[in-house]
C-alpha positions in Angstrom: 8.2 -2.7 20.9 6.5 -6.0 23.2 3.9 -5.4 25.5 7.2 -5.5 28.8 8.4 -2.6 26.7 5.3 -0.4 26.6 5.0 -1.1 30.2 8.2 -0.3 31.2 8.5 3.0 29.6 5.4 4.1 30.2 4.8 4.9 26.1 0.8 3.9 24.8 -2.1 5.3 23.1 -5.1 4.0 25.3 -6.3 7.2 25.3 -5.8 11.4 24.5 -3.9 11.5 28.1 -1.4 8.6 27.8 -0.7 10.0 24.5 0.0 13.3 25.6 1.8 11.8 28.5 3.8 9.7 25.8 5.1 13.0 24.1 6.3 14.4 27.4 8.3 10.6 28.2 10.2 11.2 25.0 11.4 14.7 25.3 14.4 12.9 26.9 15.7 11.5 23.9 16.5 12.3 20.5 14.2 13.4 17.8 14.8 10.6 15.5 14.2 8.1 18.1 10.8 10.0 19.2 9.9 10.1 15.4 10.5 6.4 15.1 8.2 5.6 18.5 5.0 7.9 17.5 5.3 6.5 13.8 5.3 2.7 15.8 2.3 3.8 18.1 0.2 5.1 15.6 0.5 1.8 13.3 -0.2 -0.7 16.3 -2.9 2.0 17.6 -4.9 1.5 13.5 -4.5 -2.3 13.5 -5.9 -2.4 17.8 -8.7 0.0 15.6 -9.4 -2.4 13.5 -9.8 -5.0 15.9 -11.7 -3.2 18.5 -15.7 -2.9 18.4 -16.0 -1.4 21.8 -17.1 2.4 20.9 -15.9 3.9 23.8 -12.0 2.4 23.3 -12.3 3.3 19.5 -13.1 7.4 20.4 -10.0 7.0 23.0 -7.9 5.3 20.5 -8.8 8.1 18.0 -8.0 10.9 20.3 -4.8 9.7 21.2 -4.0 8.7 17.6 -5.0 12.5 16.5 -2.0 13.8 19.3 0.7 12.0 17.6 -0.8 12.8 14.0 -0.6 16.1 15.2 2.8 16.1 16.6 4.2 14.6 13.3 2.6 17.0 11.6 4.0 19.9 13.6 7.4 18.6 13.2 7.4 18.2 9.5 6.2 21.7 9.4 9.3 22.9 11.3 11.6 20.5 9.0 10.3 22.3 5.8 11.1 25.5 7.3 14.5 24.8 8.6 15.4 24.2 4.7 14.1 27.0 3.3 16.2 29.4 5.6 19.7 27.4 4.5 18.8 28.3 1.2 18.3 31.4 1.4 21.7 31.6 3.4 23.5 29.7 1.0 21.9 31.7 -1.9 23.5 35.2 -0.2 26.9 33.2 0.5 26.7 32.4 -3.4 26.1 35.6 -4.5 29.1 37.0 -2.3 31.4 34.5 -3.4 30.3 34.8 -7.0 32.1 36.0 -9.5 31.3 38.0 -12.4 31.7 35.1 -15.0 29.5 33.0 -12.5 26.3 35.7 -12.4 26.6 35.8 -16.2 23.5 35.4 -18.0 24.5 32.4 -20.2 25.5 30.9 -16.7 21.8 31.6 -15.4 20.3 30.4 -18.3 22.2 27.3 -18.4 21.0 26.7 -14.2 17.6 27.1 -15.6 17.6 24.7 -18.1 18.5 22.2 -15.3 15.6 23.4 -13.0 13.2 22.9 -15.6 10.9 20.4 -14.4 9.6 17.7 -17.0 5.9 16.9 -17.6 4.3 13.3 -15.8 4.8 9.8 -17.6 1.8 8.6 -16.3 -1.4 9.7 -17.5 -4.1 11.3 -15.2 -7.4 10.5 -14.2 -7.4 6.8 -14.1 -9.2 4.9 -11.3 -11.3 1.8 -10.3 -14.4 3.7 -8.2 -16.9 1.9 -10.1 -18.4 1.1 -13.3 -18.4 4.8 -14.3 -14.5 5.0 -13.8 -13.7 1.9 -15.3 -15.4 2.8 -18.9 -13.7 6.5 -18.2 -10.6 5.2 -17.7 -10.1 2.7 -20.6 -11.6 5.5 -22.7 -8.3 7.8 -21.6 -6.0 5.2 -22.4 -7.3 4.6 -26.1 -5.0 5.4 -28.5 -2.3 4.9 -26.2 1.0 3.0 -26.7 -0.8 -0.8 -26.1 2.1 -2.1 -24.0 1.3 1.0 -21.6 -2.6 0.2 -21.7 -2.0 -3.4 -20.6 0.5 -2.4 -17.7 -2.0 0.6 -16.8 -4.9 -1.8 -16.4 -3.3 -4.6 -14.6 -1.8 -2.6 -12.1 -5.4 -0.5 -11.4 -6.3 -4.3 -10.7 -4.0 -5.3 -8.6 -4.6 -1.7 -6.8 -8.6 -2.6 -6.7 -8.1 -5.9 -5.1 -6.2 -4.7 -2.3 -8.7 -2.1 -1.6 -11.3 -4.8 -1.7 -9.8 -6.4 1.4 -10.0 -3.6 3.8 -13.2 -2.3 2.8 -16.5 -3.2 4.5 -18.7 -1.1 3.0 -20.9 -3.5 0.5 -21.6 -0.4 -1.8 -18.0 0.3 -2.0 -17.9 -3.5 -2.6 -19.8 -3.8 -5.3 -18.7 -0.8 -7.1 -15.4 -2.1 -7.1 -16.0 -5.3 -8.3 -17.7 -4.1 -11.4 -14.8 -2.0 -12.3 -12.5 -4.9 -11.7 -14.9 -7.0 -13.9 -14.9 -4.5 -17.1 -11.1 -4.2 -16.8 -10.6 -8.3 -16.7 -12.9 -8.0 -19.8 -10.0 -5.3 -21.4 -7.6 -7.6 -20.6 -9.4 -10.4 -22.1 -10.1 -8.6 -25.8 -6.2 -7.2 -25.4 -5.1 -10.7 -25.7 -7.1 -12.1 -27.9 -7.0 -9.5 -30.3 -2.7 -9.6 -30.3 -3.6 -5.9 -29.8 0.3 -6.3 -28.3 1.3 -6.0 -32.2 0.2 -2.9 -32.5 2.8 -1.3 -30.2 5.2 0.8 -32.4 8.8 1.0 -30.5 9.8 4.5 -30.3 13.0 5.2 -32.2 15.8 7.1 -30.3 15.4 11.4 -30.0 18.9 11.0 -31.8 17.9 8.7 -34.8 14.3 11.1 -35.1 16.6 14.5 -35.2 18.4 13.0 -37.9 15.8 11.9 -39.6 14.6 15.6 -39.8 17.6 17.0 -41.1 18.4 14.2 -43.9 15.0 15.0 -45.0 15.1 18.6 -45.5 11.8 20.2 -47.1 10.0 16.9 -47.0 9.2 17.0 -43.2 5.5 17.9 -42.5 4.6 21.3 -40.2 3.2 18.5 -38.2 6.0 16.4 -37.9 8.2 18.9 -37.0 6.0 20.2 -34.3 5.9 16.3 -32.7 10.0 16.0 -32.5 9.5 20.0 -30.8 7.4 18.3 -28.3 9.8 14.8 -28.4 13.1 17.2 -28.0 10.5 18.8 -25.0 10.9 15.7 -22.7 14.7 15.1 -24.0 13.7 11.8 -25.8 11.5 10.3 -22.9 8.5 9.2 -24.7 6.9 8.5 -21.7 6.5 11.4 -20.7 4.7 13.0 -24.4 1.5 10.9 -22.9 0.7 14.1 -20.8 2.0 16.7 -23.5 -1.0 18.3 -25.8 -0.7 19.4 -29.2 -1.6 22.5 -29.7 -4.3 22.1 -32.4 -6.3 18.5 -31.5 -6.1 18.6 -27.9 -4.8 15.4 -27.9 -1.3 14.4 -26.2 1.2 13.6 -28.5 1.5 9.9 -28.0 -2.1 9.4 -29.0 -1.5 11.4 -32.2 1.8 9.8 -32.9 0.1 6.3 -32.9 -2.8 7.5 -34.9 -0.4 8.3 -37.5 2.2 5.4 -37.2 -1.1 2.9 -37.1 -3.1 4.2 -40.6 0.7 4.4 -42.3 1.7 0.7 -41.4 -1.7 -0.1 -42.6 -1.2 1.4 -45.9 2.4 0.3 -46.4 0.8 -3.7 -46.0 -1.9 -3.0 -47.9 0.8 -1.8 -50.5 2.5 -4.7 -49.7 0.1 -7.4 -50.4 -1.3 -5.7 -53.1 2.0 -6.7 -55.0 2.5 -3.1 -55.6 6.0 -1.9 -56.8 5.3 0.8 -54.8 5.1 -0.7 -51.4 7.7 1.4 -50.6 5.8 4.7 -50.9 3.3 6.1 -48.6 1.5 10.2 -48.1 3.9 12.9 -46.6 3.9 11.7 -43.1 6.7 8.9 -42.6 7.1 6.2 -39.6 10.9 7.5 -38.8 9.7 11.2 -38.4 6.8 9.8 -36.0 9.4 8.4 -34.3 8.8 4.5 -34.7 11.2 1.5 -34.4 8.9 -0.3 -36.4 9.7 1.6 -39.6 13.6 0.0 -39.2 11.7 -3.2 -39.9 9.5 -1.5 -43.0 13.1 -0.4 -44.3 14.9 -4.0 -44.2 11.4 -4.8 -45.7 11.9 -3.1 -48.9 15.5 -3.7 -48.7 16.9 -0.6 -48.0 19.5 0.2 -45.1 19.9 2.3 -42.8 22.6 4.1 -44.2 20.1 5.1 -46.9 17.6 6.5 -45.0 17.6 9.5 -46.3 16.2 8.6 -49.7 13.7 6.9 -48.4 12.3 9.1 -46.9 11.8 11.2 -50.1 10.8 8.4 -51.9 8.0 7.9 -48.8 7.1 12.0 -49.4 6.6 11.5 -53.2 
């Protein structure tokens, strides 16, 4: 909307009484249309804000910016309502139409397997405040799949430096700069390190349930409680980086690379060792921990797939 526009219908946000006057022009037309205009006024009213030193003309701006804020605010209230009472309607209208095979309980149970909501795939708590949050928040992504570590950081950067260019405040500044400064570092060591090696693939919920069963007796207590939690989040290993084991505390992708780390360690150390048993390994195998990288351990050792089974017991020996 060009400044003719504005003038000619009388729509602006110079102050709390043009905004109010605003509302009252667009009571002729349709809601979507008067959504559309306050949403317009209130982004041209923050970027005149942000331009505008004038004290006086920055409390106007504010009052009239706080009327629409208001308005929207009022008529998302009304929206969620509306909603609630056509499902309740729709509900009754269900249970009247129902019929007895449809309120049956393996029919319930089966509408509230569908409702269940899945934990987050990202993890919590990360930011870029300052020094303080920085350290914090590489320390909550140790242990982490490495690939998720690297994308984690880089985007909390990209994130910073756009808050860096709206931001005046030179405390705020400097704090954020720091933490931008130890996360370049992160970056820095990840690369040079090839800590990128370390990311173990996860194998599919599918290949991992079958791994259980070929293996019979051998799986672990602990094993069988990570494909639980696996099957949990129907095979989205994303989502195990906010899902605790019960005994450690820890979530379950931490543990899982724990585990899948010191037993790829052992099996090269095996390896170069010249051992005739670079096959074998303790109790806990890469397949049930679900990692891709133990298809490359089994071509390794020359064993296929299709043999899996018995290498898993020769693994739990």
């Amino acid at each position: 909307m060009g400044k003719d526009d504005k003038e000619e219908t009388g729509f602006g946000f110079k102050d709390k009484a043009k905004a109010e006057e605003t509302l009252r022009l667009l009571e002729e037309h349709d809601m979507n249309y008067r959504r559309l205009t306050v949403r317009g006024l209130l982004g041209r009213a923050k970027r005149v804000l942000s331009m505008t030193k004038a004290e006086d003309k920055i409390k106007n701006i504010k009052e009239a910016m706080e009327v629409f804020e208001n308005w929207l605010a009022d008529l998302d209230k009304n929206k969620e309502k509306k909603p609630e009472k056509k499902d309740k309607e729709d509900i009754k209208e269900k249970k009247d139409k129902g019929s007895d095979k449809e309120s049956s309980p393996d029919v319930e149970m089966e509408e509230k397997k569908e409702k269940k909501e899945l934990p987050p795939d990202t993890v919590p708590g990360l930011g870029f405040k300052d020094k303080d949050t920085a350290e914090g928040t590489l320390k909550e992504l140790e242990g982490r799949d490495p690939d998720y570590q690297k994308l984690a950081v880089k985007g909390l950067i990209g994130r910073a430096k756009r808050v860096l260019t709206c931001t005046r405040d030179e405390t705020k500044l400097s704090n954020i700069k720091e933490a931008i400064s130890i996360f370049e570092k992160f970056l820095d060591d990840f690369d040079s390190m090839h800590l990128s090696k370390q990311n173990n693939p996860y194998l599919s919920l599918g290949i991992v349930r079958t791994a259980e069963k070929m293996s019979g007796e051998d799986v672990t207590e602990h094993q069988k409680a990570f494909i639980a939690a696996y099957s949990s989040v129907n095979g989205e290993y994303k989502r195990l980086r906010t899902v605790q084991e019960t005994e450690g505390g820890k979530t379950w992708d931490i543990v899982r690379n724990v585990k899948t780390l010191m037993l790829g360690m052992h099996m090269q150390r095996r390896s170069m060792e010249g051992s005739s048993e670079a096959s074998y390994c303790e109790r806990d195998t890469l397949d049930e921990w679900g990692s891709r990288s133990s298809l490359s351990q089994v071509e390794e050792v020359s064993i296929s797939v299709v043999e899996l089974p018995e290498f898993f017991s020769l693994l739990c020996k």
